[in-house]
Biopython code that builds the backbone (N, CA, C, O; Angstrom):
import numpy as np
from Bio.PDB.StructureBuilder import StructureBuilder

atoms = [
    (1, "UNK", "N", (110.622, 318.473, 151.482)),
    (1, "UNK", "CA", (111.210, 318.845, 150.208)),
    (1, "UNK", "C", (110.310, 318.445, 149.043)),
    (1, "UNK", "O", (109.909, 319.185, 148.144)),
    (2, "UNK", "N", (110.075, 317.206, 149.206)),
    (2, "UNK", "CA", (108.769, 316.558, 148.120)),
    (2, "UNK", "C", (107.707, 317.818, 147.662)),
    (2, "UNK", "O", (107.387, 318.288, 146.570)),
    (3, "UNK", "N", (107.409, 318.053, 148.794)),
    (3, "UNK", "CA", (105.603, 318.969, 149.040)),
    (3, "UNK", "C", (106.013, 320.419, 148.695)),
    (3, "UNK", "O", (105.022, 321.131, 148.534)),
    (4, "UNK", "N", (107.104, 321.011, 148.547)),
    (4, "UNK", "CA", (107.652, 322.135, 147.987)),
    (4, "UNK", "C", (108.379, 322.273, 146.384)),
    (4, "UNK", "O", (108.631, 323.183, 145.595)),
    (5, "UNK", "N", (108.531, 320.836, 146.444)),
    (5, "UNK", "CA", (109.751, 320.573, 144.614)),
    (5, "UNK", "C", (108.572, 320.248, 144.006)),
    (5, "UNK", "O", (108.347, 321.120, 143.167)),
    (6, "UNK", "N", (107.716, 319.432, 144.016)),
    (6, "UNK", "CA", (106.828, 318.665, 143.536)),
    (6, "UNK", "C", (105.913, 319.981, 142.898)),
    (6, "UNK", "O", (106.268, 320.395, 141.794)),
    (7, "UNK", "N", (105.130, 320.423, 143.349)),
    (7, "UNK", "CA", (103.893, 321.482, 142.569)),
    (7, "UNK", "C", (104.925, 322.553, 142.191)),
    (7, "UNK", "O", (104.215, 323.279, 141.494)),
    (8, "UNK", "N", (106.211, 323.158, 142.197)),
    (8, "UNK", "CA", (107.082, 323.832, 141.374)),
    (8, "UNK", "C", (107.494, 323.354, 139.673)),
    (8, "UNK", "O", (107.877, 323.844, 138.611)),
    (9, "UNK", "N", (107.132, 322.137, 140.253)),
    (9, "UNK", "CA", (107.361, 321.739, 138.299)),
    (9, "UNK", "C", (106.497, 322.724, 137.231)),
    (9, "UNK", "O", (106.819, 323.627, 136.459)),
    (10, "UNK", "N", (104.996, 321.946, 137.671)),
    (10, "UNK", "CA", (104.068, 323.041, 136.530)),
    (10, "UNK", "C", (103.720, 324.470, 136.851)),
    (10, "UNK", "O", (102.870, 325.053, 136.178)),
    (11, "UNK", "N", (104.341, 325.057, 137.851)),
    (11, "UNK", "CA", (104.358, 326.192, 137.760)),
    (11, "UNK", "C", (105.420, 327.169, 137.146)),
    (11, "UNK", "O", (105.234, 328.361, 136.902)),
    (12, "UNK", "N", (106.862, 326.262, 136.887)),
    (12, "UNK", "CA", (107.517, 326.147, 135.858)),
    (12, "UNK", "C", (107.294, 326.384, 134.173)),
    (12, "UNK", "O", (107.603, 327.248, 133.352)),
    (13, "UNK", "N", (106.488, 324.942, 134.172)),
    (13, "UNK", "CA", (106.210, 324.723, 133.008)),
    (13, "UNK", "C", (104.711, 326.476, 132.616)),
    (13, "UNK", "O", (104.917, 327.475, 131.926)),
    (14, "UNK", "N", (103.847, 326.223, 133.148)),
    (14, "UNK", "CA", (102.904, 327.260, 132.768)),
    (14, "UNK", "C", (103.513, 328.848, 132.884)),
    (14, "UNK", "O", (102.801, 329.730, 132.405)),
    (15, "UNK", "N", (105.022, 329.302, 133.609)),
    (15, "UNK", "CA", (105.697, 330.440, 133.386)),
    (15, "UNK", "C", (106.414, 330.631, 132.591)),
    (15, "UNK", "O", (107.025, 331.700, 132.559)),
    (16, "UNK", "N", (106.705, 329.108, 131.132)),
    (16, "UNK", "CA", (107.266, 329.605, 130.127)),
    (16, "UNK", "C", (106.180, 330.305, 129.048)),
    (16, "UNK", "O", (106.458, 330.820, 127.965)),
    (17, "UNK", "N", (104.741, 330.152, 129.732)),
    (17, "UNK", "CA", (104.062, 330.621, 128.724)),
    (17, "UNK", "C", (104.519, 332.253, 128.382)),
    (17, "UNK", "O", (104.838, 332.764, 127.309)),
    (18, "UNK", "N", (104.387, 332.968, 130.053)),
    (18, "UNK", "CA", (104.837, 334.290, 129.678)),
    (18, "UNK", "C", (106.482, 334.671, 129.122)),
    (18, "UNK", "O", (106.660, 335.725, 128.510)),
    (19, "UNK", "N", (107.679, 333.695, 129.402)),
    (19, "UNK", "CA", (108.647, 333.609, 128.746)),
    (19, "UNK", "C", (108.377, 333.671, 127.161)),
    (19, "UNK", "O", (108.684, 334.603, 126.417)),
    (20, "UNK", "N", (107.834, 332.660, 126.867)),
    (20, "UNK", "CA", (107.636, 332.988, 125.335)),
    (20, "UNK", "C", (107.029, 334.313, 124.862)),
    (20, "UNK", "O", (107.657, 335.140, 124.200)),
    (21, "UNK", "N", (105.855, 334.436, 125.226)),
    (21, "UNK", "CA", (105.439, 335.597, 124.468)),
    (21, "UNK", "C", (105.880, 337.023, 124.676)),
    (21, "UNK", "O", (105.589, 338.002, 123.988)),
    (22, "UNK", "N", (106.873, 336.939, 126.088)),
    (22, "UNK", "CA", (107.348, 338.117, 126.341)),
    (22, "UNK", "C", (109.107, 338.445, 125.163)),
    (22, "UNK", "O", (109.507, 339.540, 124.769)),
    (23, "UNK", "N", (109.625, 337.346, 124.965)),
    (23, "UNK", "CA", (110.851, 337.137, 124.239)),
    (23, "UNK", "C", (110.499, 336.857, 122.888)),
    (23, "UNK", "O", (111.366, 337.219, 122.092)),
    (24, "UNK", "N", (109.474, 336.313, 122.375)),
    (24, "UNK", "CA", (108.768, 336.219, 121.431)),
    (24, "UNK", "C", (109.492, 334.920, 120.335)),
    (24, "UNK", "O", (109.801, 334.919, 119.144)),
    (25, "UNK", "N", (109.563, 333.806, 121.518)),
    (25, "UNK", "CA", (110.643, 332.609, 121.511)),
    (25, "UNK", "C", (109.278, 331.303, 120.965)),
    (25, "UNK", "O", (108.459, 330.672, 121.634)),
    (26, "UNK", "N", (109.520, 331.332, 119.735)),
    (26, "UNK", "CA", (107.766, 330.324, 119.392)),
    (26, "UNK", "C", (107.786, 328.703, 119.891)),
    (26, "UNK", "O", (108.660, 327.885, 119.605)),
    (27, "UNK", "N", (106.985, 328.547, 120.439)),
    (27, "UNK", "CA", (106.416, 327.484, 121.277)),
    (27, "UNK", "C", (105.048, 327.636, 121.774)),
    (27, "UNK", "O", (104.426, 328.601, 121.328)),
    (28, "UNK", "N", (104.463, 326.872, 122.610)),
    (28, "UNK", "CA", (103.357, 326.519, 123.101)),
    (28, "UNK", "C", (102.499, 327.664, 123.783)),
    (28, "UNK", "O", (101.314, 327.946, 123.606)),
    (29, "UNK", "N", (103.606, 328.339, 124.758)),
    (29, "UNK", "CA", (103.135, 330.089, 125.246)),
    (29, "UNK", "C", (103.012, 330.983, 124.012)),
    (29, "UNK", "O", (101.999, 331.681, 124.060)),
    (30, "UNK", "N", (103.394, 331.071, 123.455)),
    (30, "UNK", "CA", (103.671, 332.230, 122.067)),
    (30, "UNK", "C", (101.669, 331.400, 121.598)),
    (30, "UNK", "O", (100.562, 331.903, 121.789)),
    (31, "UNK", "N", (101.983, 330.303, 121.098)),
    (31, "UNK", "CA", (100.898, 330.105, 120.567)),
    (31, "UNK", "C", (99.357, 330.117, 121.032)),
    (31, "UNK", "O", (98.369, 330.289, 120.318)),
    (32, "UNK", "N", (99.431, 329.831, 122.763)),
    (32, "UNK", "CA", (98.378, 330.148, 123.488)),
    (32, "UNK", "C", (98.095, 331.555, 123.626)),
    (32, "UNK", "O", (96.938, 331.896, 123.874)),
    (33, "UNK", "N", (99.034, 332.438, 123.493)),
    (33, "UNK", "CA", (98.544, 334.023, 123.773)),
    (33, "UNK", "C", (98.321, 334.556, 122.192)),
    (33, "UNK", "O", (97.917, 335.716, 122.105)),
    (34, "UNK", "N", (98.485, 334.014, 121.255)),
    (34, "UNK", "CA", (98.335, 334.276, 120.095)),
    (34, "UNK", "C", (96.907, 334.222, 119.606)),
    (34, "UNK", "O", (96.270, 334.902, 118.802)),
    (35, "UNK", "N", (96.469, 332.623, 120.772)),
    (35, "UNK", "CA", (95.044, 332.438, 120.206)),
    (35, "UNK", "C", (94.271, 333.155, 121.055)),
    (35, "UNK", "O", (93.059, 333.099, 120.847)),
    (36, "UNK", "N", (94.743, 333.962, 122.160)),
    (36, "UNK", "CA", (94.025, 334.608, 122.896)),
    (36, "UNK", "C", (93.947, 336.098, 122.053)),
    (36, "UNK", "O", (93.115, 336.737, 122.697)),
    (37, "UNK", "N", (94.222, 336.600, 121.388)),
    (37, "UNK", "CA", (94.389, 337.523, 120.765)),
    (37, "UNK", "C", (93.531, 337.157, 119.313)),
    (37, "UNK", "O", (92.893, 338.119, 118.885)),
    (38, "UNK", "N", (93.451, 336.115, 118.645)),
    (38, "UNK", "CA", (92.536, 335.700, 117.719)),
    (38, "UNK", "C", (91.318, 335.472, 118.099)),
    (38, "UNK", "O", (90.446, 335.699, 117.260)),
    (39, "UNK", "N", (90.880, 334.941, 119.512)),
    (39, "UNK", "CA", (89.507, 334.653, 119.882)),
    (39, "UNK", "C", (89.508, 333.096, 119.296)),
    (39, "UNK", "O", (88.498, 332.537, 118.869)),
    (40, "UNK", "N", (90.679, 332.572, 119.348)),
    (40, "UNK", "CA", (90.289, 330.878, 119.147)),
    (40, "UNK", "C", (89.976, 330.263, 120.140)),
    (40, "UNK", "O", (90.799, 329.726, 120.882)),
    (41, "UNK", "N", (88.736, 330.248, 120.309)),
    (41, "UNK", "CA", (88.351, 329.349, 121.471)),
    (41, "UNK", "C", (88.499, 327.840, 121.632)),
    (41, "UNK", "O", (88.750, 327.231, 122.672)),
    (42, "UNK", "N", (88.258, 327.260, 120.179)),
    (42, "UNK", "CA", (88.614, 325.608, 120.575)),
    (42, "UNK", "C", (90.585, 325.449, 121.352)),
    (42, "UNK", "O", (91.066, 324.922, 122.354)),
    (43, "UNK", "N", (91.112, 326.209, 120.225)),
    (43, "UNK", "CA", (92.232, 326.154, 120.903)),
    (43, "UNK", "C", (92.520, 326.850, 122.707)),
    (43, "UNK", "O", (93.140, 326.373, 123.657)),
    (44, "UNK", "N", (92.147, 327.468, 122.629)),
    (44, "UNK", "CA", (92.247, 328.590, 124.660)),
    (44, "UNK", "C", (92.115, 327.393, 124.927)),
    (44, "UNK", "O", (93.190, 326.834, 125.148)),
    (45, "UNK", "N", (90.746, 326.422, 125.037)),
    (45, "UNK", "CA", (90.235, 325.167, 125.758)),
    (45, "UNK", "C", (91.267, 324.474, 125.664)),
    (45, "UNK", "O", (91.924, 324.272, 126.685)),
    (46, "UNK", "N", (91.654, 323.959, 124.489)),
    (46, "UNK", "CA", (92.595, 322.935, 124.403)),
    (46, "UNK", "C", (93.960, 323.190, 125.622)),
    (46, "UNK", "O", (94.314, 322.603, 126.644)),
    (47, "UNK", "N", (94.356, 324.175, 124.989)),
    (47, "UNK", "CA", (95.886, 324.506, 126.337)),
    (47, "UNK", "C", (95.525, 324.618, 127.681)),
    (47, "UNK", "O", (96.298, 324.229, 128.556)),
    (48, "UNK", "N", (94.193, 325.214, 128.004)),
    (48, "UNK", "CA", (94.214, 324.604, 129.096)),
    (48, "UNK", "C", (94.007, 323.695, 129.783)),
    (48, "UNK", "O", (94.618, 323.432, 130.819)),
    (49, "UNK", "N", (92.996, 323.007, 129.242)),
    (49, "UNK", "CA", (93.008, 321.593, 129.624)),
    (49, "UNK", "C", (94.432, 320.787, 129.406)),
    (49, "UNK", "O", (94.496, 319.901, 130.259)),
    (50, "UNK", "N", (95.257, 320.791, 128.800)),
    (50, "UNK", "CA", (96.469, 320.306, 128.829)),
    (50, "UNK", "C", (97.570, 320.947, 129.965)),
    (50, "UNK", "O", (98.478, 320.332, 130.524)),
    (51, "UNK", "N", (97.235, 322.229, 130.108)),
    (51, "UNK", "CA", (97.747, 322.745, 131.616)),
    (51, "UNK", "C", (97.228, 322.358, 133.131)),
    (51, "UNK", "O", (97.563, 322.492, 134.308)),
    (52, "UNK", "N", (96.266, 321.832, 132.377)),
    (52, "UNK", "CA", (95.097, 321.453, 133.758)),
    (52, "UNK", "C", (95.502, 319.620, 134.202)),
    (52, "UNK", "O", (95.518, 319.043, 135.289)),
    (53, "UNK", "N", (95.788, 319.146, 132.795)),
    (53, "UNK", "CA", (96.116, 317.653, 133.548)),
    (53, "UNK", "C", (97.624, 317.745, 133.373)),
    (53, "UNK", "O", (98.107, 316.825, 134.033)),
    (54, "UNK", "N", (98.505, 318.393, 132.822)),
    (54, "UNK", "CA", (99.568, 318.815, 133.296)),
    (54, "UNK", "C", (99.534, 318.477, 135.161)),
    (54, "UNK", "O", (99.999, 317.503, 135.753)),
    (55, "UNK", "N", (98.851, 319.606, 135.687)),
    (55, "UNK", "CA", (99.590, 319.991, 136.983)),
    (55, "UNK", "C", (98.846, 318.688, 137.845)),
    (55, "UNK", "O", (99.407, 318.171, 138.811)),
    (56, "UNK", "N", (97.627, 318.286, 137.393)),
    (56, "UNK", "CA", (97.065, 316.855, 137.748)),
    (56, "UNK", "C", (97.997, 315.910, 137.836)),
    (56, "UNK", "O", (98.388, 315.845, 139.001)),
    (57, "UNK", "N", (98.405, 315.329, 137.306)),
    (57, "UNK", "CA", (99.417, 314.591, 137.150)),
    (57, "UNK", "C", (100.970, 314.587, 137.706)),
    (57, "UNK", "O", (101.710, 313.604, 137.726)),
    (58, "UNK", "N", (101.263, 315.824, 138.121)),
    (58, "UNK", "CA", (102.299, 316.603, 139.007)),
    (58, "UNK", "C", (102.202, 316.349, 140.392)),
    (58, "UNK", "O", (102.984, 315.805, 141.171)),
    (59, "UNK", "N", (100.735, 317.007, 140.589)),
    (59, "UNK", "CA", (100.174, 316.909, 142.041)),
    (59, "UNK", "C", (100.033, 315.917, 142.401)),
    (59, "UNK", "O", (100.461, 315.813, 143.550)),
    (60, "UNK", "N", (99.315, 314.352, 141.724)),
    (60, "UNK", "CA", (98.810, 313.196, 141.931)),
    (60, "UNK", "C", (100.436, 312.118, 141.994)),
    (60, "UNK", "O", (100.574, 311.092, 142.660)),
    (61, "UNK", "N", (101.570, 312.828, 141.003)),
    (61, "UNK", "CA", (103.053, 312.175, 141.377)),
    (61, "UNK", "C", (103.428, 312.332, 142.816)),
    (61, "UNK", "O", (103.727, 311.452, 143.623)),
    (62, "UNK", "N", (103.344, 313.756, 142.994)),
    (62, "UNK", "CA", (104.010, 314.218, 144.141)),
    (62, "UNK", "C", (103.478, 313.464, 144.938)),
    (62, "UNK", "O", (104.350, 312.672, 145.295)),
    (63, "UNK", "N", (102.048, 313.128, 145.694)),
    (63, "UNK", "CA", (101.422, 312.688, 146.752)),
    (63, "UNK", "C", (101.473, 311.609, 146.360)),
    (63, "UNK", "O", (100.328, 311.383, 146.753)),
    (64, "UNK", "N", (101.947, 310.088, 145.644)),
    (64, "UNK", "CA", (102.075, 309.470, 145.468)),
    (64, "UNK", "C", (104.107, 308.818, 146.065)),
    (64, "UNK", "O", (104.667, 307.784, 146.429)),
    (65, "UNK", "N", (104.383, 310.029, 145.842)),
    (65, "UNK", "CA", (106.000, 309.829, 146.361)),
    (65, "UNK", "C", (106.288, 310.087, 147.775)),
    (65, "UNK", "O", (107.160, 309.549, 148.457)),
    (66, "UNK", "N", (105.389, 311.035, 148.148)),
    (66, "UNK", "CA", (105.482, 311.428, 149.303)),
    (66, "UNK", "C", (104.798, 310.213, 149.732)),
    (66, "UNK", "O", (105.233, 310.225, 150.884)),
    (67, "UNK", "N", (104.145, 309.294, 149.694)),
    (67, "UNK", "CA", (103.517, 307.947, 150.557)),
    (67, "UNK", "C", (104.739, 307.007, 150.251)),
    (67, "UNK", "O", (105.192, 306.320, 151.167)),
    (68, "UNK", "N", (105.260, 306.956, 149.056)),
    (68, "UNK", "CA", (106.382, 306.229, 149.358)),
    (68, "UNK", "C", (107.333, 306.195, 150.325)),
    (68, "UNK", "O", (107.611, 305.253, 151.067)),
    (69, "UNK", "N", (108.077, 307.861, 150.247)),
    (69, "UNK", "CA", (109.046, 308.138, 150.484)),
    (69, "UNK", "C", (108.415, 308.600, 152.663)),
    (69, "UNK", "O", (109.047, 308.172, 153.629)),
    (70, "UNK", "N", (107.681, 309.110, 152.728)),
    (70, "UNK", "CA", (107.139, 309.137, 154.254)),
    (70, "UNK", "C", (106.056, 308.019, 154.955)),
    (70, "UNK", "O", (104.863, 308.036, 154.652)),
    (71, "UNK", "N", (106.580, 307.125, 155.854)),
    (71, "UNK", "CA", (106.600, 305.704, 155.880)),
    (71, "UNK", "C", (104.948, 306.052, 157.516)),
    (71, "UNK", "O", (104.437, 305.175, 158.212)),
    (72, "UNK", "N", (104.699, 307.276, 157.536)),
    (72, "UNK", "CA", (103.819, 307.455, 158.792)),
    (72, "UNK", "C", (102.596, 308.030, 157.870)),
    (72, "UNK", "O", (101.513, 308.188, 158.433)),
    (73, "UNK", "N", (102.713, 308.351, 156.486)),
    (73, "UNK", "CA", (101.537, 308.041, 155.771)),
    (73, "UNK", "C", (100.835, 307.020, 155.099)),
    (73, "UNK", "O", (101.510, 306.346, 154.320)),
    (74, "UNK", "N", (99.476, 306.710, 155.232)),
    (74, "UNK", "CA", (99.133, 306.113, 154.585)),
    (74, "UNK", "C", (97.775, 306.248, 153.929)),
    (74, "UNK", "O", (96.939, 307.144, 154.047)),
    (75, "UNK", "N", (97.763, 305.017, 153.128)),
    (75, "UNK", "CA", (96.609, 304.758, 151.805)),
    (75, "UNK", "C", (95.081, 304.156, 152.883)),
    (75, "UNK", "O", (93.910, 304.473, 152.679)),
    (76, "UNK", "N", (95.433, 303.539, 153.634)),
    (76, "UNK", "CA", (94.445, 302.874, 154.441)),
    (76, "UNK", "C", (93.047, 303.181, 155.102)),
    (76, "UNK", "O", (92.859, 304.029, 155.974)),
    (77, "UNK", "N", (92.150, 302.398, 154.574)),
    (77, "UNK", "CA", (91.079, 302.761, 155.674)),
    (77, "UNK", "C", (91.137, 303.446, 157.259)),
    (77, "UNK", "O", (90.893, 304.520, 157.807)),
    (78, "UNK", "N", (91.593, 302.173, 157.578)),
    (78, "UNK", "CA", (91.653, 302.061, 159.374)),
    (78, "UNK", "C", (92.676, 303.117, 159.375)),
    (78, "UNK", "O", (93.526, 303.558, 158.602)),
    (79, "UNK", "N", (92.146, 303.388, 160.829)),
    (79, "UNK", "CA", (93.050, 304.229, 161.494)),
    (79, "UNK", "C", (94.052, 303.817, 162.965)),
    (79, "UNK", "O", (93.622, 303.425, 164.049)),
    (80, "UNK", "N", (95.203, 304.011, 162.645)),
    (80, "UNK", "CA", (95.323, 303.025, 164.418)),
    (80, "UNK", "C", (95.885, 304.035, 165.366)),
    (80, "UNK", "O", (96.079, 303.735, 166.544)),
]
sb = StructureBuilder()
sb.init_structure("model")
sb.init_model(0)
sb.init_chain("A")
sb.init_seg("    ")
for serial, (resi, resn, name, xyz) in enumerate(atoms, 1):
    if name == "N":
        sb.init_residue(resn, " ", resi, " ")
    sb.init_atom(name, np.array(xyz, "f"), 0.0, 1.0, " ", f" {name:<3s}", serial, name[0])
structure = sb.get_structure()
């Protein structure tokens, strides 16, 4: 359940981009396709890199819970 809920978050989060600009509901999507349409490049960079450690941070939770929560994984060198 972890390894299926877990990377659904930011794929969530990065499908309100097309929510917004398709409903034309202003937020963060509205404003990233806006600058894609202006040719703002510092900004394009910016959102994605914030989409990028977004899902970093998602991915790096998830596999972090899943070692909690599944007791036949581990962090360890050795192998036994």
């Amino acid at each position: 359940m972890i390894t299926v809920i877990g990377p659904q978050i930011p794929n969530v989060l990065t499908g309100t981009i097309f929510v917004e600009s398709v409903f034309r509901v202003p937020g963060l999507g509205k404003f990233f396709v806006t600058s894609i349409f202006r040719r703002d490049y510092p900004m394009i960079m910016a959102t994605l890199l914030l989409v990028a450690v977004v899902w970093s941070i998602v991915y790096l939770l998830t596999d972090i819970i899943y070692t909690m929560v599944d007791p036949r994984v581990r962090l360890d060198e050795k192998q036994q």
